[in-house]
PDB file of N, H, CA, C and O in Angstrom:
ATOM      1  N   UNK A   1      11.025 -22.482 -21.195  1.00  0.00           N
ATOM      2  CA  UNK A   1      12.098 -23.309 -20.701  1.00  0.00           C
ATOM      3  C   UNK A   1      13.179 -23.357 -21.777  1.00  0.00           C
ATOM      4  O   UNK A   1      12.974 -23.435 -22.989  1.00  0.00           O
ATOM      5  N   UNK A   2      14.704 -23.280 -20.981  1.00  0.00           N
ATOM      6  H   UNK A   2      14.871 -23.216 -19.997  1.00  0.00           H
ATOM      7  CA  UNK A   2      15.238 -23.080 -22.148  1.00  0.00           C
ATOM      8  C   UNK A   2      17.060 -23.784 -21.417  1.00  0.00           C
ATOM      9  O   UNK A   2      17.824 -23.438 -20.517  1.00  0.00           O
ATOM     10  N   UNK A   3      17.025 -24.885 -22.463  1.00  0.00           N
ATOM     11  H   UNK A   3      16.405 -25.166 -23.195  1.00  0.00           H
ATOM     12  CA  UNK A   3      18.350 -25.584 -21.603  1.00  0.00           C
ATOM     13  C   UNK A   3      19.837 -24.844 -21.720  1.00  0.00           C
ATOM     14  O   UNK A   3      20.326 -24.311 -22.716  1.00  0.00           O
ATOM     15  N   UNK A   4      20.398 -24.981 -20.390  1.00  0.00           N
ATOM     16  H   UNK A   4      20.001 -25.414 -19.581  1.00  0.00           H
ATOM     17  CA  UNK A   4      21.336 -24.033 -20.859  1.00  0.00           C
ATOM     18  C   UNK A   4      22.736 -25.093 -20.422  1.00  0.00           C
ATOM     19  O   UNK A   4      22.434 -26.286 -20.372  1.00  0.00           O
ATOM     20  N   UNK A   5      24.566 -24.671 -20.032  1.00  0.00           N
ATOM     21  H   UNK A   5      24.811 -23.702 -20.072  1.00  0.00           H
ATOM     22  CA  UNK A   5      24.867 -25.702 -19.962  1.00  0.00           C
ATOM     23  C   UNK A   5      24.900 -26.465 -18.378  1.00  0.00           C
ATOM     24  O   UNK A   5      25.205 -27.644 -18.198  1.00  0.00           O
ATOM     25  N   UNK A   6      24.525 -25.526 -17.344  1.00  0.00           N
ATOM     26  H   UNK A   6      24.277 -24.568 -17.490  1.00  0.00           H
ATOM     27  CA  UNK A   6      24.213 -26.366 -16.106  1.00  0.00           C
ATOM     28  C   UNK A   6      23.084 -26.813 -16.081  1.00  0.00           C
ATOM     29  O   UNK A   6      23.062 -27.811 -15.360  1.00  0.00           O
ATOM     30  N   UNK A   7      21.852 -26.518 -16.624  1.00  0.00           N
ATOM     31  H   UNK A   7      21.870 -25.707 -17.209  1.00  0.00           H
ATOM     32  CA  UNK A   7      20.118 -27.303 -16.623  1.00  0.00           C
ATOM     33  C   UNK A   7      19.261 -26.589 -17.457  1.00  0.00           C
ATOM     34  O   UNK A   7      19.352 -26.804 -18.666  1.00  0.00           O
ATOM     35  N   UNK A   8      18.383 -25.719 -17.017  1.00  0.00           N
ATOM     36  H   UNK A   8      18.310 -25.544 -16.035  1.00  0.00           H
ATOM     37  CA  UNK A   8      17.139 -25.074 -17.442  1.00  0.00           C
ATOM     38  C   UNK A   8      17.205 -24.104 -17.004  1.00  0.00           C
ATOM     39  O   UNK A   8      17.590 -24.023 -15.838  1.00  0.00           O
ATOM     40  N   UNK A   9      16.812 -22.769 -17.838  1.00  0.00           N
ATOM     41  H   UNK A   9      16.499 -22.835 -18.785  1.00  0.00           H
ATOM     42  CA  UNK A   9      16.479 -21.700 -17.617  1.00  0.00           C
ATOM     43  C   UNK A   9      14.616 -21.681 -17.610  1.00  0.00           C
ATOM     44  O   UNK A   9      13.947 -21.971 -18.601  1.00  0.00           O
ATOM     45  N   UNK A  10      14.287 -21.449 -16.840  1.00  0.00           N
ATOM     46  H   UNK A  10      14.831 -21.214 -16.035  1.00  0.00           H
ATOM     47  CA  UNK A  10      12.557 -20.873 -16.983  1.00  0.00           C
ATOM     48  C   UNK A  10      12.158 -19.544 -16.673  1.00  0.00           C
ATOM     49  O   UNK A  10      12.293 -18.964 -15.596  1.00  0.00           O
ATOM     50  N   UNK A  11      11.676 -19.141 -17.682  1.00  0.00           N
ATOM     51  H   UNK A  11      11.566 -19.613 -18.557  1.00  0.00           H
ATOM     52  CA  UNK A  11      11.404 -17.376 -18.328  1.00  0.00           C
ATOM     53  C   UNK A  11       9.633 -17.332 -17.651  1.00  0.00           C
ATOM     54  O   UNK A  11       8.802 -18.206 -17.898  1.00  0.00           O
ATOM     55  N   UNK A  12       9.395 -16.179 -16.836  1.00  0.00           N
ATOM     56  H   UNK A  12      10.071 -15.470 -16.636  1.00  0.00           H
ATOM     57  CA  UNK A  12       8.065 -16.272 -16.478  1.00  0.00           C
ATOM     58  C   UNK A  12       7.412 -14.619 -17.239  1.00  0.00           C
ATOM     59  O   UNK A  12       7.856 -13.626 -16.664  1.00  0.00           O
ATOM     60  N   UNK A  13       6.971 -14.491 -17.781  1.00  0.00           N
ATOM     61  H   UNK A  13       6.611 -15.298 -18.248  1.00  0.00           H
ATOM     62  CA  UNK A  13       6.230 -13.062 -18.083  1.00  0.00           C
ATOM     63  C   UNK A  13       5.120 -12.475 -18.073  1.00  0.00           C
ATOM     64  O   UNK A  13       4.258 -13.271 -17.700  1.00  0.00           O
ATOM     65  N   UNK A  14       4.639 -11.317 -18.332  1.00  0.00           N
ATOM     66  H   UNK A  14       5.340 -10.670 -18.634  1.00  0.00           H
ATOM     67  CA  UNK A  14       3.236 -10.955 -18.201  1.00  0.00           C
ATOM     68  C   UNK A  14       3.298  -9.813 -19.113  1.00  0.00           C
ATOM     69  O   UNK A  14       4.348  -9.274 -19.462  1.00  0.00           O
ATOM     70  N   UNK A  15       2.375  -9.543 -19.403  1.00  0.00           N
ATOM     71  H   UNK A  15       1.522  -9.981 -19.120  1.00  0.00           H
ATOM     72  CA  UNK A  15       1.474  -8.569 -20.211  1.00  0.00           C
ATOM     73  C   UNK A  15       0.663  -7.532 -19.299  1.00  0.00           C
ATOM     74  O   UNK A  15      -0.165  -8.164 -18.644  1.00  0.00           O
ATOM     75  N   UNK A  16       0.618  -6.354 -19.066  1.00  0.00           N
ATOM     76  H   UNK A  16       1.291  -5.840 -19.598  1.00  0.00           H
ATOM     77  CA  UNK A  16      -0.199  -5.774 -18.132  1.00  0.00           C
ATOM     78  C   UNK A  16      -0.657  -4.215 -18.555  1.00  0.00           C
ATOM     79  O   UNK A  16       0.078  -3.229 -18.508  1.00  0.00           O
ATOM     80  N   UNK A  17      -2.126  -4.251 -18.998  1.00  0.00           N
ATOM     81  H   UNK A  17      -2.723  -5.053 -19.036  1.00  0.00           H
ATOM     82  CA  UNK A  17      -2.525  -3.740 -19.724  1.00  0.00           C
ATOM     83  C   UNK A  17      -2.607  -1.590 -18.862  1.00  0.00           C
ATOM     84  O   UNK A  17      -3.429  -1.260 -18.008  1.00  0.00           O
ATOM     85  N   UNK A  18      -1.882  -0.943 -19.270  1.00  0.00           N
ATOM     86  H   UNK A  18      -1.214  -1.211 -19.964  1.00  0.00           H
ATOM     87  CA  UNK A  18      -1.923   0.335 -18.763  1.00  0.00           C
ATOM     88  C   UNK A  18      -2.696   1.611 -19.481  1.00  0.00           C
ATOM     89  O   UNK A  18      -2.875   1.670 -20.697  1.00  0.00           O
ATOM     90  N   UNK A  19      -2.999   2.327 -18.817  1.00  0.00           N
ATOM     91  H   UNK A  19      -2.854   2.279 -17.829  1.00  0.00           H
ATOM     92  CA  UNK A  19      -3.001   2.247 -17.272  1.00  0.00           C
ATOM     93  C   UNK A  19      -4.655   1.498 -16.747  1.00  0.00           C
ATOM     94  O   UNK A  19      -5.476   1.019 -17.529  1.00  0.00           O
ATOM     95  N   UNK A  20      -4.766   1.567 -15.550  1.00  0.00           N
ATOM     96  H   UNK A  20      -4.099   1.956 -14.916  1.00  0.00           H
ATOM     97  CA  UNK A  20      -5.910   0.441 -15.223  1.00  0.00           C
ATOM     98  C   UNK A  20      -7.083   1.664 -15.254  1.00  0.00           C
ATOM     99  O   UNK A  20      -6.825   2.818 -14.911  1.00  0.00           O
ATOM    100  N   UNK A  21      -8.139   1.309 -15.624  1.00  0.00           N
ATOM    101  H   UNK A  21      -8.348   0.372 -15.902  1.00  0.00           H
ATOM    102  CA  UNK A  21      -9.429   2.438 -15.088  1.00  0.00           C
ATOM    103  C   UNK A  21      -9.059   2.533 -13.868  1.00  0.00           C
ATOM    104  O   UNK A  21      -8.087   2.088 -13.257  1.00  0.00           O
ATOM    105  N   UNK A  22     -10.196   3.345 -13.492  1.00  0.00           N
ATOM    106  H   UNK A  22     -10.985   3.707 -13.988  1.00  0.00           H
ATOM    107  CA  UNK A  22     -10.342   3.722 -12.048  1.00  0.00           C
ATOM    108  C   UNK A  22     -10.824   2.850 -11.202  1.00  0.00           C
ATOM    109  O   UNK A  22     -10.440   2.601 -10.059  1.00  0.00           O
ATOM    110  N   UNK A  23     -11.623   2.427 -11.767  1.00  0.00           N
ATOM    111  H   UNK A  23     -11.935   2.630 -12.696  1.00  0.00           H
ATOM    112  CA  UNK A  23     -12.191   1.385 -10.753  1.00  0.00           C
ATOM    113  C   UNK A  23     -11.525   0.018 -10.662  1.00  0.00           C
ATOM    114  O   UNK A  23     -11.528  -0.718  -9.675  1.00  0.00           O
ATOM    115  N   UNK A  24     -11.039  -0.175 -11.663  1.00  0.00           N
ATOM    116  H   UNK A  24     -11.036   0.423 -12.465  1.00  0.00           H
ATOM    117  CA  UNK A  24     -10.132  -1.309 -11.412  1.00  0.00           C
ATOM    118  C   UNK A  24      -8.987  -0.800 -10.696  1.00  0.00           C
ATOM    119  O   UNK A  24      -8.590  -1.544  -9.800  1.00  0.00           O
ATOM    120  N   UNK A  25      -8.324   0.333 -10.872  1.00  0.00           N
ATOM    121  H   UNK A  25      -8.647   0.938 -11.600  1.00  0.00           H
ATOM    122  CA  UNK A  25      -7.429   0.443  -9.831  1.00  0.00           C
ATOM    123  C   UNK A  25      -7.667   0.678  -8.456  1.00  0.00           C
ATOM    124  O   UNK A  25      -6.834   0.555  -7.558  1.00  0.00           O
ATOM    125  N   UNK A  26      -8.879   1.033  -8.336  1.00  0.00           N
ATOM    126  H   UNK A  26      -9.555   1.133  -9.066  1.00  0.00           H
ATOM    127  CA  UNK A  26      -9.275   0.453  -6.954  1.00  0.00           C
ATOM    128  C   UNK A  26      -9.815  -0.370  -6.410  1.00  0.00           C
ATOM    129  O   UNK A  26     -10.060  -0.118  -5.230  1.00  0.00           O
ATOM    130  N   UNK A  27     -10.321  -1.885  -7.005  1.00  0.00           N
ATOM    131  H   UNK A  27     -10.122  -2.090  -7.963  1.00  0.00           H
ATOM    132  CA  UNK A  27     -10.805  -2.962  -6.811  1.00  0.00           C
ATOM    133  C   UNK A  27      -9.084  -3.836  -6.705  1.00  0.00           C
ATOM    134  O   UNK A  27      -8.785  -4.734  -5.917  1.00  0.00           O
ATOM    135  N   UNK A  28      -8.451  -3.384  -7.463  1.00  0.00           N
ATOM    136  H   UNK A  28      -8.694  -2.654  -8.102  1.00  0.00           H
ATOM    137  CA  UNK A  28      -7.438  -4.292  -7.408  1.00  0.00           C
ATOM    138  C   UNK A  28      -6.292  -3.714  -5.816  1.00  0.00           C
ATOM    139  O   UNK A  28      -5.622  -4.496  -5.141  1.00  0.00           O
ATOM    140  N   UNK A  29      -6.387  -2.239  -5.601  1.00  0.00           N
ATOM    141  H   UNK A  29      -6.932  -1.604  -6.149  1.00  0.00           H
ATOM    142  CA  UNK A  29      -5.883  -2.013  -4.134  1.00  0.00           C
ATOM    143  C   UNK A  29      -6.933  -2.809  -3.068  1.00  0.00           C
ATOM    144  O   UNK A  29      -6.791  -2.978  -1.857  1.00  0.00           O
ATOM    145  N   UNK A  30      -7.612  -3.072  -3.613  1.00  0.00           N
ATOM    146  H   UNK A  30      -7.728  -2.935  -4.597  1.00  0.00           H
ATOM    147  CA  UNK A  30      -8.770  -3.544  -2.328  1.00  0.00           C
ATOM    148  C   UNK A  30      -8.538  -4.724  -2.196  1.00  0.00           C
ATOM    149  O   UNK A  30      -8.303  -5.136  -1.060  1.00  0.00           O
ATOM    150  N   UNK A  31      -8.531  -5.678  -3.372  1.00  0.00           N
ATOM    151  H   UNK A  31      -8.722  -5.343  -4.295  1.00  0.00           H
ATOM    152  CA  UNK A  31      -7.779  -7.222  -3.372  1.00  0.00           C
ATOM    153  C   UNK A  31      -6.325  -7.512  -2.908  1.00  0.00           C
ATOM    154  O   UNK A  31      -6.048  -8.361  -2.060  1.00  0.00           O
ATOM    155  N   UNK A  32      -5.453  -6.748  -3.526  1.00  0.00           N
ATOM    156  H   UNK A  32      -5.678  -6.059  -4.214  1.00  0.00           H
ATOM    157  CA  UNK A  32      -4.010  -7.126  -3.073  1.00  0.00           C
ATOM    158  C   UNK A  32      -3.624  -6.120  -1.606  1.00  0.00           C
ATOM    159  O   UNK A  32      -2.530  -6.269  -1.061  1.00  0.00           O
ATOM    160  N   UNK A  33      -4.332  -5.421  -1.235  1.00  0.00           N
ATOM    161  H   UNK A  33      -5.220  -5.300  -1.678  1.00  0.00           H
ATOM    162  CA  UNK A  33      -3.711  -4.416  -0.061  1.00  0.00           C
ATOM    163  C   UNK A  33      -2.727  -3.889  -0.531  1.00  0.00           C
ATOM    164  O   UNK A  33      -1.817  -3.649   0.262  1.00  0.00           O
ATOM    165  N   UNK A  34      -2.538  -3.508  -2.009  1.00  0.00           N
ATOM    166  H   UNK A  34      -3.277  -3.703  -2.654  1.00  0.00           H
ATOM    167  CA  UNK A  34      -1.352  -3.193  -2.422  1.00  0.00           C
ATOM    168  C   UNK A  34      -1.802  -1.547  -3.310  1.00  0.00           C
ATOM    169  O   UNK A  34      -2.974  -1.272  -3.566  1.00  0.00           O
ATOM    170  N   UNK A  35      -0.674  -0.656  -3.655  1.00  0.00           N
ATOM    171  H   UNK A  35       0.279  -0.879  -3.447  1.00  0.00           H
ATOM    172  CA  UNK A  35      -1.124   0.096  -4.802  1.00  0.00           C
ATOM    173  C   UNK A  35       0.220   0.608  -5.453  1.00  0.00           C
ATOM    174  O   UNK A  35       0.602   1.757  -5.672  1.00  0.00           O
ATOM    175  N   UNK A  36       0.986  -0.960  -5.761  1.00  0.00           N
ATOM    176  H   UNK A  36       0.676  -1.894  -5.583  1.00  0.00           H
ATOM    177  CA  UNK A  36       1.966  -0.566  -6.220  1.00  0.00           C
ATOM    178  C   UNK A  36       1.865  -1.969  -7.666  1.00  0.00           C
ATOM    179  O   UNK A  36       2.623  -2.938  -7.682  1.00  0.00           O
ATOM    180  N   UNK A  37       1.093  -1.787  -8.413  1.00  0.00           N
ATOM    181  H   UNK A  37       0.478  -0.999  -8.400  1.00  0.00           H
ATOM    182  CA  UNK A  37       0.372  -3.301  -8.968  1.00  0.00           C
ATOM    183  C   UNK A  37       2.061  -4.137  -9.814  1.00  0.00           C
ATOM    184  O   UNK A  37       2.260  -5.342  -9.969  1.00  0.00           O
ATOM    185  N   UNK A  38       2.879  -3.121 -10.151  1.00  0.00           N
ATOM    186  H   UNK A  38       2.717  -2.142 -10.025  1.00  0.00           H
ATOM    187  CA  UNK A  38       4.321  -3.779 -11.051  1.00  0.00           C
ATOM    188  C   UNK A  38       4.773  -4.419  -9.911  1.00  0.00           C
ATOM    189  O   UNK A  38       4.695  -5.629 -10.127  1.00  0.00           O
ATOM    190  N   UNK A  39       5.291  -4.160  -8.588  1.00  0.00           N
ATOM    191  H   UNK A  39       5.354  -3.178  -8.412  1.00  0.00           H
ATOM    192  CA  UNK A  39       5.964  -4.607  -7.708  1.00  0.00           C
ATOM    193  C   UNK A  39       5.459  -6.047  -7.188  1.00  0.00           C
ATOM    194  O   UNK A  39       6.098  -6.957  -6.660  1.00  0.00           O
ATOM    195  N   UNK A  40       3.970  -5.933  -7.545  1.00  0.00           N
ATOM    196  H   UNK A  40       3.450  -5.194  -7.973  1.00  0.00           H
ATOM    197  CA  UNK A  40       3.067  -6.962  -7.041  1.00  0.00           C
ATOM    198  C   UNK A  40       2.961  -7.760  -8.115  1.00  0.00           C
ATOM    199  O   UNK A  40       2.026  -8.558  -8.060  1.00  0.00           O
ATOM    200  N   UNK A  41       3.578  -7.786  -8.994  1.00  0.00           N
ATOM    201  H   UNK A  41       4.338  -7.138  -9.038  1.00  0.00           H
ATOM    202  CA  UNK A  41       3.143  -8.909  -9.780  1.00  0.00           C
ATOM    203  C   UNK A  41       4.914  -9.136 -10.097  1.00  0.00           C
ATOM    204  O   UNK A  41       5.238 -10.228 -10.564  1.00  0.00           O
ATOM    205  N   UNK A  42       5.938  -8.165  -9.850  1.00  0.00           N
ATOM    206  H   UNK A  42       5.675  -7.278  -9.471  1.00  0.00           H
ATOM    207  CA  UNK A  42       7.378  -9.054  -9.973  1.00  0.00           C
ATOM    208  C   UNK A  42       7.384  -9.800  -8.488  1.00  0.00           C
ATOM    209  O   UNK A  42       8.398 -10.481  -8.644  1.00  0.00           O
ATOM    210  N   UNK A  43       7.030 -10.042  -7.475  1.00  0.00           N
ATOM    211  H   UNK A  43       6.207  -9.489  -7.349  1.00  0.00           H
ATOM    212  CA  UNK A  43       6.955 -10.450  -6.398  1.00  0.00           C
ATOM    213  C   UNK A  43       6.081 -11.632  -6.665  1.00  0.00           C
ATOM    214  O   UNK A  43       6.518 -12.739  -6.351  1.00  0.00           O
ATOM    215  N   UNK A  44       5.318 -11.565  -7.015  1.00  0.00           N
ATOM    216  H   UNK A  44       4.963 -10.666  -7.269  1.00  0.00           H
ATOM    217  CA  UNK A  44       4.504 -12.870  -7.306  1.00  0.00           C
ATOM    218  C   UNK A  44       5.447 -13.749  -8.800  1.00  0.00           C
ATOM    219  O   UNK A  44       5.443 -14.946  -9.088  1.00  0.00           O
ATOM    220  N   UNK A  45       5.971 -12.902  -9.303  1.00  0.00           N
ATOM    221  H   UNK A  45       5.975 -11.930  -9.069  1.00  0.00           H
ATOM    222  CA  UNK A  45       6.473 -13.922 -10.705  1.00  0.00           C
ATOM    223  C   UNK A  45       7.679 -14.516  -9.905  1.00  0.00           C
ATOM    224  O   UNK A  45       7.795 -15.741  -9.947  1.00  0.00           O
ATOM    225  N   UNK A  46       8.585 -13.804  -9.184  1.00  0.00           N
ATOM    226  H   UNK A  46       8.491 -12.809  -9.150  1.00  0.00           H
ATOM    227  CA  UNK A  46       9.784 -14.460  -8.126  1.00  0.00           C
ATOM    228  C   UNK A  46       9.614 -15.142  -7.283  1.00  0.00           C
ATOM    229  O   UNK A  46      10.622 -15.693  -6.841  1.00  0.00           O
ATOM    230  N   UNK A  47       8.238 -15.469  -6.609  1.00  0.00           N
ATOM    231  H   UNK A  47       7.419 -15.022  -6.968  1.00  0.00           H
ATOM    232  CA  UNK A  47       8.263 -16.626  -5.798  1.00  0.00           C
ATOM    233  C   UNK A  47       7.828 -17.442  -6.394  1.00  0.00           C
ATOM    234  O   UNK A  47       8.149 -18.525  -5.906  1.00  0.00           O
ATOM    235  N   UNK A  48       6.990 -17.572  -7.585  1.00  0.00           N
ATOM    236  H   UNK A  48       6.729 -16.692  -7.982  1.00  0.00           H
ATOM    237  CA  UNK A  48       6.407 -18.768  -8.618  1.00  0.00           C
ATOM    238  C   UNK A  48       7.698 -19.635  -9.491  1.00  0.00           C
ATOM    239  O   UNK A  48       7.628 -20.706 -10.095  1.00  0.00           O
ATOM    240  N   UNK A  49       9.024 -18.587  -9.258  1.00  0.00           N
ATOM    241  H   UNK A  49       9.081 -17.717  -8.768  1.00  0.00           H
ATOM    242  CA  UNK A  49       9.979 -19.450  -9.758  1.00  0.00           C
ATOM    243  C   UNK A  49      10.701 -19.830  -9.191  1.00  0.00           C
ATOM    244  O   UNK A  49      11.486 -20.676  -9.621  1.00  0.00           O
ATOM    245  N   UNK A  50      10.743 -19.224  -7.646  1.00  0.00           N
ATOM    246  H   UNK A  50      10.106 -18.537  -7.297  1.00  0.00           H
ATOM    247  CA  UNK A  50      11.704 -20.326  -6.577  1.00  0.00           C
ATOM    248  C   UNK A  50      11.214 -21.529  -5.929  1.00  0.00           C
ATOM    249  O   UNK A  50      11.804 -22.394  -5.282  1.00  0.00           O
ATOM    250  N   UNK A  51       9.579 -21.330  -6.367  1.00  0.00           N
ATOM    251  H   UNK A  51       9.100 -20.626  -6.892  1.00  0.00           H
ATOM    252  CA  UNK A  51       9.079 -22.587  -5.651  1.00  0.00           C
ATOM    253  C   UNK A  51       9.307 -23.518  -6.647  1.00  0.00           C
ATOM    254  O   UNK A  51       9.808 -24.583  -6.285  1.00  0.00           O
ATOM    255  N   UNK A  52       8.947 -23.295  -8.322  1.00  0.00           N
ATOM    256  H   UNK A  52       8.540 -22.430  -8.616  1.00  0.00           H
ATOM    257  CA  UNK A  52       9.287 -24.518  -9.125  1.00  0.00           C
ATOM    258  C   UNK A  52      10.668 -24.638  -9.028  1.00  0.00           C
ATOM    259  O   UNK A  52      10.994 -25.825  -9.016  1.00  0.00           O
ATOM    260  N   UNK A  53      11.615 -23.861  -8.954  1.00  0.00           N
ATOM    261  H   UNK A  53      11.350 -22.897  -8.964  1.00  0.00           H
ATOM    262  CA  UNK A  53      13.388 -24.719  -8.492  1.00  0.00           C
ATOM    263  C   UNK A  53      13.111 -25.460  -7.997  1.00  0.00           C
ATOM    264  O   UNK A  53      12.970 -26.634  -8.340  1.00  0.00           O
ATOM    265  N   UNK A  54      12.898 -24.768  -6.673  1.00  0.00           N
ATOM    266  H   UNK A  54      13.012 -23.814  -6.394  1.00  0.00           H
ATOM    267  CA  UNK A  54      12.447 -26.146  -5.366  1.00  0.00           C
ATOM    268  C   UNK A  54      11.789 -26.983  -5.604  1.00  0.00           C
ATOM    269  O   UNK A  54      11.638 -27.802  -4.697  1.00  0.00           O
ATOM    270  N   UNK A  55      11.314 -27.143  -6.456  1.00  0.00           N
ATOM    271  H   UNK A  55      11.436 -26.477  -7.193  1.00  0.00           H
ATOM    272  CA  UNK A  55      10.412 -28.015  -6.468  1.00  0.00           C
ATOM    273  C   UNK A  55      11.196 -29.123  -7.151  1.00  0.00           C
ATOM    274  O   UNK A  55      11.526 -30.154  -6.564  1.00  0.00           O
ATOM    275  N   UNK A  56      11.473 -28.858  -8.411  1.00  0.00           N
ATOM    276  H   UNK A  56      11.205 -28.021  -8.887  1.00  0.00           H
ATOM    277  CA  UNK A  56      12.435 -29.251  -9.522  1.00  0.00           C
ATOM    278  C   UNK A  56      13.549 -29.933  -8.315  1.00  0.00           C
ATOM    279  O   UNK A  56      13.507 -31.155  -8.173  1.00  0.00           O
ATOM    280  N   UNK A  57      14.391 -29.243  -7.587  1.00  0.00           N
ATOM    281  H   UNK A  57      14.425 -28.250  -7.703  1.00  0.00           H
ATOM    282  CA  UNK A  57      15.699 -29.373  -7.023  1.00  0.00           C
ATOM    283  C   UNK A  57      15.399 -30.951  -6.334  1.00  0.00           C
ATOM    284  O   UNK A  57      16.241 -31.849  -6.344  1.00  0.00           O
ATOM    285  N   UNK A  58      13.874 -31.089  -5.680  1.00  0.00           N
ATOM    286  H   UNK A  58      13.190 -30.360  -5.671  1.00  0.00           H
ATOM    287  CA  UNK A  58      14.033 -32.303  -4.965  1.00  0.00           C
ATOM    288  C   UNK A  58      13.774 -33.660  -5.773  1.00  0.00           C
ATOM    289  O   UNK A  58      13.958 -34.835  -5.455  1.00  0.00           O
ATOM    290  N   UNK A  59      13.321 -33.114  -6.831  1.00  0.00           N
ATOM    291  H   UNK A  59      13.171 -32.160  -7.089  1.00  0.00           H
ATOM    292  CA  UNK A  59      13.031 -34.784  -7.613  1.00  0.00           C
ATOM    293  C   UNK A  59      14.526 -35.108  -8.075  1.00  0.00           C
ATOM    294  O   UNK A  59      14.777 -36.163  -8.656  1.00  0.00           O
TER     295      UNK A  59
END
């Protein structure tokens, strides 16, 4: 979190260890229905920060 001069900036990041074994890269297509794992985790970091706006926005 980081104040800026209209409110707060909030920075979300990750670490993601490459490339995945094999089997984790296919346990993890099997969990997310996905096999695109970067796209799937900037998609998950972008809705984790529009919901805290929103969230933020109504108090």
């Amino acid at each position: 979190m980081e104040p800026t001069a209209s409110g707060t900036r909030l920075t979300e990041s990750f670490d993601a260890d490459r490339p995945l074994g094999s089997v984790m890269t296919w346990i993890t297509e099997k969990w997310t229905g996905s096999n695109d794992r970067d796209a799937d985790l900037q998609r998950g970091m972008t809705t984790t920060l529009a919901r805290i706006k929103a969230a933020a926005e109504m108090a």
